[in-house]
C-alpha positions as CSV (number, residue, x, y, z in Angstrom):
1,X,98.6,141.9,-51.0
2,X,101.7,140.7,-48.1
3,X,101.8,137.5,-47.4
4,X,100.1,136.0,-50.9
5,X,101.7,134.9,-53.4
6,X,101.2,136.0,-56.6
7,X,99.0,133.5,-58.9
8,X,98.1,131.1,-56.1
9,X,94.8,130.1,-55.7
10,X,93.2,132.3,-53.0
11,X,90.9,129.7,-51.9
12,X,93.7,127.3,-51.2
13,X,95.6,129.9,-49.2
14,X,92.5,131.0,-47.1
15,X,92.0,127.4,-45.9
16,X,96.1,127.5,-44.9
17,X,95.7,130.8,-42.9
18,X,92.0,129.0,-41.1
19,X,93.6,125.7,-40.3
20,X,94.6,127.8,-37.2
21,X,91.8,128.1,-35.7
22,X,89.6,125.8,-33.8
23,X,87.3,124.3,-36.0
24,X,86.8,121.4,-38.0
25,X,87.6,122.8,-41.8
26,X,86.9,120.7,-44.4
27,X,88.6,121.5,-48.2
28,X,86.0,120.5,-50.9
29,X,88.8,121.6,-53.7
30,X,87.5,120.2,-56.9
31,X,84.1,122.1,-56.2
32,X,86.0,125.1,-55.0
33,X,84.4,125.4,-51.2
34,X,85.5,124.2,-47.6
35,X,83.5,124.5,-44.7
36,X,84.6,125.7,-41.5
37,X,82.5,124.0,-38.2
38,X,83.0,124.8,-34.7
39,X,82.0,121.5,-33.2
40,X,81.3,120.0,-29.3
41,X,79.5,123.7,-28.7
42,X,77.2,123.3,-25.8
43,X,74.5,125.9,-25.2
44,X,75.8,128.0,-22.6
45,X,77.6,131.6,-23.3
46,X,81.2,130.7,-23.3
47,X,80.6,128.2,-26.6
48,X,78.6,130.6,-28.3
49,X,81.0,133.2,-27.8
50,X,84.1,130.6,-28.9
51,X,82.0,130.0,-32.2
52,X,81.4,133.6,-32.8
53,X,85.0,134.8,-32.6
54,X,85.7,132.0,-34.8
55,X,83.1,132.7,-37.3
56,X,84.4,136.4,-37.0
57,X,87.9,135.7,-38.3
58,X,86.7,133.6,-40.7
59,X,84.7,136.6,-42.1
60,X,88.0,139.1,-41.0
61,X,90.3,136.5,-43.3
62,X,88.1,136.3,-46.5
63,X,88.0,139.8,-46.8
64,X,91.7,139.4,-47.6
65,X,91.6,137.5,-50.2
66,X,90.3,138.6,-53.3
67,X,87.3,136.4,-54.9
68,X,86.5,134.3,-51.7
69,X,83.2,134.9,-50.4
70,X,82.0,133.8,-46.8
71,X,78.7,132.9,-45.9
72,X,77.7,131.9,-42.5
73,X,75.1,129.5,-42.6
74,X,74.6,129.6,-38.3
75,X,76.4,130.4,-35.5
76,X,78.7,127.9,-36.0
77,X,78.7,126.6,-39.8
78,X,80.5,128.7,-42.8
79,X,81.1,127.9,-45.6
80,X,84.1,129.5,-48.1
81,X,83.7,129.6,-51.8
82,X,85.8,131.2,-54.7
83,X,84.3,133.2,-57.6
């Protein structure tokens, strides 16, 4: 796949491409997991929307690497685990 390198761990490099985005990603690496929270969302259309395109490219990114799974606990919580 472009852009990975060959034997690296595809958890690792997911967390690299998400530190892009605007949320507050925390790398749990000895238990193979990071979570990805949008934070300081207020309940009005504009937040929910920010946390939703987030959460989409979140999903978009893990389907590019090969035994990460996403699951999205909320509208604004993910979490990202390897199998």
């Amino acid at each position: 796949m472009p852009g990975h390198s060959a034997g690296a761990n595809p958890l690792e490099e997911m967390r690299r491409a998400c530190v892009r985005l605007d949320a507050d990603i925390r790398y749990h690496r000895a238990e193979g997991y990071f979570t990805a929270i949008v934070r300081g969302v207020q309940d009005n259309p504009e937040d929910r929307d920010k946390a939703k395109a987030v959460q989409e490219e979140l999903k978009r990114l893990a389907g590019q690497f090969p035994g990460v799974i996403c699951y999205c606990f909320d509208s604004f919580c993910t979490l990202l685990y390897a199998v």
